[in-house]
C-alpha positions as CSV (number, residue, x, y, z in Angstrom):
1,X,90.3,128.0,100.8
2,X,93.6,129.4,101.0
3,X,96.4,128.0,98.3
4,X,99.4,128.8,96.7
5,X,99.4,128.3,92.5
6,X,101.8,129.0,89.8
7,X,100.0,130.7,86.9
8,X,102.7,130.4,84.7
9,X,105.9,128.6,84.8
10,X,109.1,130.8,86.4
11,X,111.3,131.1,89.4
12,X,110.6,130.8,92.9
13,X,108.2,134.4,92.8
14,X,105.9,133.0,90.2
15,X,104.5,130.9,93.3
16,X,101.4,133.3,94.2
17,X,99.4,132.8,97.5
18,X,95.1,133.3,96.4
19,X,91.8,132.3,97.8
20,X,90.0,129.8,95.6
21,X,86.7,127.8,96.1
22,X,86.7,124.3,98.1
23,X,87.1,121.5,95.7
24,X,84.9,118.5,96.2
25,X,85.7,114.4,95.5
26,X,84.7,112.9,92.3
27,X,84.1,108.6,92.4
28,X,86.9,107.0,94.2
29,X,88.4,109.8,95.7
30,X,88.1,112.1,98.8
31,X,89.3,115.5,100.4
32,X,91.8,116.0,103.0
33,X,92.2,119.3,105.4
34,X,95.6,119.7,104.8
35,X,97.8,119.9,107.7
36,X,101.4,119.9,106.4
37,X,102.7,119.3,102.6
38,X,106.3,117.9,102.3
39,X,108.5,119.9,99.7
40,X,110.8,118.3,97.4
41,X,112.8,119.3,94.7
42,X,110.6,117.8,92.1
43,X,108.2,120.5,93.0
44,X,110.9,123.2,91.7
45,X,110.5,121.0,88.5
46,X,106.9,121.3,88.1
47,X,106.9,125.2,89.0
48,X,109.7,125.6,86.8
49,X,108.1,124.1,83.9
50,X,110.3,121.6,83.1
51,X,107.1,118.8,83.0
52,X,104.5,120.8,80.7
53,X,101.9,121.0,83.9
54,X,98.7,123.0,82.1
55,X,98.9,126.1,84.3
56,X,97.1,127.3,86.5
57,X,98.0,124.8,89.4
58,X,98.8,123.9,92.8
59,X,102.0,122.1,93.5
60,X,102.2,119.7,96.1
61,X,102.4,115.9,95.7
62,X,102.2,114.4,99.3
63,X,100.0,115.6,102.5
64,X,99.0,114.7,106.2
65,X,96.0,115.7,108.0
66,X,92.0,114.9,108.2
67,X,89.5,113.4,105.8
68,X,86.9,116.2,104.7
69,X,84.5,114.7,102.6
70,X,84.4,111.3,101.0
71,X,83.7,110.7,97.5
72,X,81.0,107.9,95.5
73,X,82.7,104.4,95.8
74,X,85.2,105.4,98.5
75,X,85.0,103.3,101.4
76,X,86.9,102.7,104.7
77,X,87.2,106.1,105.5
78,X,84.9,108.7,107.3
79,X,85.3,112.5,108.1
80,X,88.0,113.6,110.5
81,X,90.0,110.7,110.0
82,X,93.7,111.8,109.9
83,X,95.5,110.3,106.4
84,X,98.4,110.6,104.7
85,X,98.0,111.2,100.4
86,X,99.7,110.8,97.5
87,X,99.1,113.4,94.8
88,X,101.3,112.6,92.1
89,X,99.1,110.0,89.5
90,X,99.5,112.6,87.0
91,X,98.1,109.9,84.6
92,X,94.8,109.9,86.0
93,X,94.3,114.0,85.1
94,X,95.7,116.7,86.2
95,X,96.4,115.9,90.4
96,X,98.7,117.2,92.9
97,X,97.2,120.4,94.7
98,X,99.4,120.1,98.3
99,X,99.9,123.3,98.7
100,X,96.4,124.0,99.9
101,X,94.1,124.1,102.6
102,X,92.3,121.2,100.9
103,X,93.7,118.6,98.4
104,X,91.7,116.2,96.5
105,X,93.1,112.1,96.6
106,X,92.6,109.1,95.4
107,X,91.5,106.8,97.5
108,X,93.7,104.0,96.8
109,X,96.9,106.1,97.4
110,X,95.1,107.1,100.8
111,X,96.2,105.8,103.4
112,X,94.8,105.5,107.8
113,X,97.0,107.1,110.4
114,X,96.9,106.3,114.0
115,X,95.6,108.8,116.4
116,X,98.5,110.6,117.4
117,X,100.5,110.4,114.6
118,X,103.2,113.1,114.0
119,X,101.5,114.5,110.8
120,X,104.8,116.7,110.1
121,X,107.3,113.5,110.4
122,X,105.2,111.8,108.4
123,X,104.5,114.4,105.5
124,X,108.0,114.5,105.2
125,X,108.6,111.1,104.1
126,X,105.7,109.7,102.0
127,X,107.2,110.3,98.4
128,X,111.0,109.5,99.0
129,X,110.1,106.7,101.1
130,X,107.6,105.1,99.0
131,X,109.9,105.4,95.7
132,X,112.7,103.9,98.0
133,X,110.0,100.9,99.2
134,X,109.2,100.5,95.5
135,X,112.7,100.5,94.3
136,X,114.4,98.3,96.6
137,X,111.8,95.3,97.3
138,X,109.9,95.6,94.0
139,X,112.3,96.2,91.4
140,X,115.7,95.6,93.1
141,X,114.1,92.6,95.1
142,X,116.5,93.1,98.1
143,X,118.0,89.7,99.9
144,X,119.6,89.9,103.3
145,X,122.8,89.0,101.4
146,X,122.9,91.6,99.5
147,X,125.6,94.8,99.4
148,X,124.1,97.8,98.3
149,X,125.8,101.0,96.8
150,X,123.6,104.3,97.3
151,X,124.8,107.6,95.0
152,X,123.5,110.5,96.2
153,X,124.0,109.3,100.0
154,X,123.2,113.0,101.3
155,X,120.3,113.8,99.6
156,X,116.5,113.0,100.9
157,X,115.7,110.1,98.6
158,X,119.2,108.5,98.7
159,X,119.2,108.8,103.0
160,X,116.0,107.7,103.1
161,X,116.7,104.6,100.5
162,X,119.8,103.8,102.4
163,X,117.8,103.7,106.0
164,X,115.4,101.2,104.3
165,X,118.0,98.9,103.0
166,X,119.9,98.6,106.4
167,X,116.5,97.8,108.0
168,X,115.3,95.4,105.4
169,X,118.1,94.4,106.7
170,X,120.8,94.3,103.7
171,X,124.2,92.4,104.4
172,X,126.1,96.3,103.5
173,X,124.8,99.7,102.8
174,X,127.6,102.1,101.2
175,X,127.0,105.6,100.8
176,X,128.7,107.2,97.9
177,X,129.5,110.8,98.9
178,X,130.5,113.3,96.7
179,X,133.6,114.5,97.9
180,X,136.6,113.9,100.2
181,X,135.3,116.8,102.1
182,X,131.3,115.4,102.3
183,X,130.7,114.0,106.0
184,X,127.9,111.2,106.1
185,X,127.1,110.8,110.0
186,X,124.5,108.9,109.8
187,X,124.9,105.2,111.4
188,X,123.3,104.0,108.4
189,X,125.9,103.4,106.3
190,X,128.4,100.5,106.7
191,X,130.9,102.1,104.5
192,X,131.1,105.8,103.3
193,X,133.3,106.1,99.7
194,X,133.6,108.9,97.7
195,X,133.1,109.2,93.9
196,X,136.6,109.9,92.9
197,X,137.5,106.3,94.1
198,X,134.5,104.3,93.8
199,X,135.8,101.6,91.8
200,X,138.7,100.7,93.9
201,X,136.7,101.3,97.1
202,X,134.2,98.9,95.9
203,X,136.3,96.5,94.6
204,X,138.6,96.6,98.0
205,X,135.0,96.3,100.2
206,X,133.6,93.3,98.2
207,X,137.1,91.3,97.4
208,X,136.6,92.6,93.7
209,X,132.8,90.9,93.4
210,X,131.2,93.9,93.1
211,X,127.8,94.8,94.8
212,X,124.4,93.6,94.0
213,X,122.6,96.7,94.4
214,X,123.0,100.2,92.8
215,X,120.8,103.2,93.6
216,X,121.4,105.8,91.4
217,X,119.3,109.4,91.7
218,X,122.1,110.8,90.0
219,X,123.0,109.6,86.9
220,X,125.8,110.8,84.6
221,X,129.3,109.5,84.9
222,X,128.9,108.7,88.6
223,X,126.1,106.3,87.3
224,X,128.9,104.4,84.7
225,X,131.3,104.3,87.0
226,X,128.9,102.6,89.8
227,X,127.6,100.2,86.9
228,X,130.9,98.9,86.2
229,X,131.0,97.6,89.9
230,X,128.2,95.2,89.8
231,X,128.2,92.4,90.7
232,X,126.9,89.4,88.3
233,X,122.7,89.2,88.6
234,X,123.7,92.9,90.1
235,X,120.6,95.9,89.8
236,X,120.8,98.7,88.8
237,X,117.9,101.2,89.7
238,X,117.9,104.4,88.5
239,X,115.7,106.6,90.3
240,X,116.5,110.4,88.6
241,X,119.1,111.7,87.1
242,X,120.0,115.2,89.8
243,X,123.0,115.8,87.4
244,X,121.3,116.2,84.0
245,X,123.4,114.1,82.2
246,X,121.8,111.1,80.8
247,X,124.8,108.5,80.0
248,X,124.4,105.5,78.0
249,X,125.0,101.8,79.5
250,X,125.7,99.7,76.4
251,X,123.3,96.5,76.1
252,X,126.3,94.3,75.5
253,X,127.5,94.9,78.8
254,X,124.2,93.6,80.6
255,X,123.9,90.4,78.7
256,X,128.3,89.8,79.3
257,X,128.0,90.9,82.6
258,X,124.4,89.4,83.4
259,X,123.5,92.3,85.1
260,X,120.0,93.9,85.0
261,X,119.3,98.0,84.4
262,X,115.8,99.0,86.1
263,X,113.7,102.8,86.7
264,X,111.2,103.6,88.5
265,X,109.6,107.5,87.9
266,X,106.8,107.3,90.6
267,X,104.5,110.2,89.3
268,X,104.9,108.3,85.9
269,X,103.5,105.0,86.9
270,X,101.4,105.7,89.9
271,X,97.9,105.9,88.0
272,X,98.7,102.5,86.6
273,X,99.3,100.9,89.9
274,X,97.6,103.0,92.4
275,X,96.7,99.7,94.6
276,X,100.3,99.0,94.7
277,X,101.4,102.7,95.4
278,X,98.8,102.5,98.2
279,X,100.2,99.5,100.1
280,X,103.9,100.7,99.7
281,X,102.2,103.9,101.6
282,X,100.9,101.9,104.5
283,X,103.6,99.9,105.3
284,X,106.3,102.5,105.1
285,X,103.7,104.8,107.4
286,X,103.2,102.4,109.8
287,X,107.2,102.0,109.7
288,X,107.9,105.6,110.6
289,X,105.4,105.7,113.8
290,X,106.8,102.9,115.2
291,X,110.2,104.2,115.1
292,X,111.5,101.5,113.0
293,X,112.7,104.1,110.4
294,X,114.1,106.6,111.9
295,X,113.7,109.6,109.6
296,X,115.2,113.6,110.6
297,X,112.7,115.8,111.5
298,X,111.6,117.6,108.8
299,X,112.1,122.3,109.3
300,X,108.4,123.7,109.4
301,X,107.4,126.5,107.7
302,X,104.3,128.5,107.1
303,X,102.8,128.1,103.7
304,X,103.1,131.6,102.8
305,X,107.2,131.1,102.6
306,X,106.9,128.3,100.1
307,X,108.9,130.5,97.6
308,X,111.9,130.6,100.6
309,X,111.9,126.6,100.7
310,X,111.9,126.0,97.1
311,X,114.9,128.7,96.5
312,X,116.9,126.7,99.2
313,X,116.0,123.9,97.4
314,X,118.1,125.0,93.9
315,X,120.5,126.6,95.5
316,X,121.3,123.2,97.4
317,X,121.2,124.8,101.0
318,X,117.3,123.2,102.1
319,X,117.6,121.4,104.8
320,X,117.0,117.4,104.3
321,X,113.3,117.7,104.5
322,X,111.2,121.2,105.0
323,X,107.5,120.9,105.4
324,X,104.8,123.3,104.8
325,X,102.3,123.8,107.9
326,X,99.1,125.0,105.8
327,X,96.8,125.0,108.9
């Protein structure tokens, strides 16, 4: 098969195209045909080296396209089928393997598509959105009364977080953007503010209660600053930390403020609670091909110009979502 493999960790050229042999499913698991693998900025992380992945490897953490072969144990699905597959239980050995003509997945963080599904559309979404599903009704445990404040409004997993909240449906979704100059068009977002003036937009939008919500992929100050505007039993979930800088949030101020700090780090958890992982996948699946979330179209690109979509990616001009068309 035809994949693409970083021998050793590097920049965007260390990503070499090679022919290697077909893997085959252990118990519990089975191979898809890969149609399209999304692309996210994590993946620059793993290339890059920055998680210690024991080289050589295919990145790649979430796929579309037909069941090959099924594994010992694995039932519910036969050949042909098309799926969708999470790759990233990096707990469970050494997974991912997107960038491929065929992937090797779990099982339980399989899941059925309809015939006719847009495999592209859906490729694009299936890591964002299910950290996003996970976030807000596990861990933030949304209420239709709630106001939620989203930082990184622009990028993939905050738009996509935000579109799930306003669905849900939350009683406010506010987009933090990061400058005056930053346009946010999406109908999303009740309210746009920018960082600068979070605190006294906030404060103005909620008559000084604060929200109930934070969604923070960003972290460092803009993280303290949108902590300081929750409201009491207010979340915060931290979901990354894009800006590098990892700022204390003093324990004091949760039990004074009964407020509640929360993280999720998907590929961390996800070969604990594969089950879990695996329904978050269906539903938000089944959510994007009925049109309820309405998610860009992802750019296409061939798999031999990975090395093009993952230099867009650090030099922050990808678009919101590029996938890789492997067949």
């Amino acid at each position: 098969m035809r994949a693409v493999v970083v021998r050793s960790p590097g920049p965007a050229d260390s990503l070499e195209a090679v022919e290697l042999p077909d893997p085959s499913p252990g118990p519990d698991e089975l191979t898809v045909e890969v149609a399209y693998a999304g692309v996210g900025f994590v993946d620059t992380l793993f290339r890059s080296g920055a998680f210690g992945l024991p080289t050589p490897f295919t990145p790649g953490i979430e796929v579309t396209g037909h069941v090959r072969e099924v594994g010992p144990g694995v039932a519910g699905f036969r050949p042909g089928q098309p799926v969708a597959a999470l790759l990233n239980d990096f707990g469970r050995g050494m997974r991912a393997g997107g960038y491929a003509e065929v992937a090797v997945a779990h099982a339980a963080m399989t899941t059925r598509l309809p015939d006719g599904a847009d495999l592209a559309r859906v490729a694009a979404v299936l890591v964002n959105g299910v950290t996003a599903w996970l976030a807000l009704r596990d861990l933030a445990r949304l209420d239709v009364r709630d106001d939620v404040l989203v930082l990184g409004a622009s990028g993939g997993l905050g738009g996509i977080t935000g579109r799930l909240a306003a669905i849900h449906p939350a009683r406010r979704v506010i987009a933090v953007a990061a400058s005056p100059g930053k346009r946010l068009s999406d109908a999303t977002w009740t309210d746009v503010v920018h960082g600068a003036d979070l605190g006294s937009a906030v404060r103005e939008l909620t008559d000084g209660r604060g929200v109930d919500v934070v969604i923070d992929p960003v972290g460092g100050e803009l993280r303290t600053r949108a902590y300081d505007q929750l409201a009491p039993f207010g979340r915060l979930v931290m979901l990354g930390n894009a800006s590098g800088r990892d700022t204390a949030i003093p324990g004091d101020s949760l039990w004074l403020g009964t407020r509640q700090v929360l993280g999720l780090s998907l590929g961390g958890v996800a070969h604990l609670i594969p089950r879990r992982v695996g329904a978050a996948l269906t539903a938000l699946v089944d959510l994007v091909h009925r049109g309820v979330l309405r998610e860009p179209a992802p750019a296409i690109l061939p798999l031999d110009r990975v090395a093009e979509v993952h230099r867009a990616l650090e030099d922050r001009t990808a678009p919101a979502k590029t996938v890789l068309a492997v067949r």
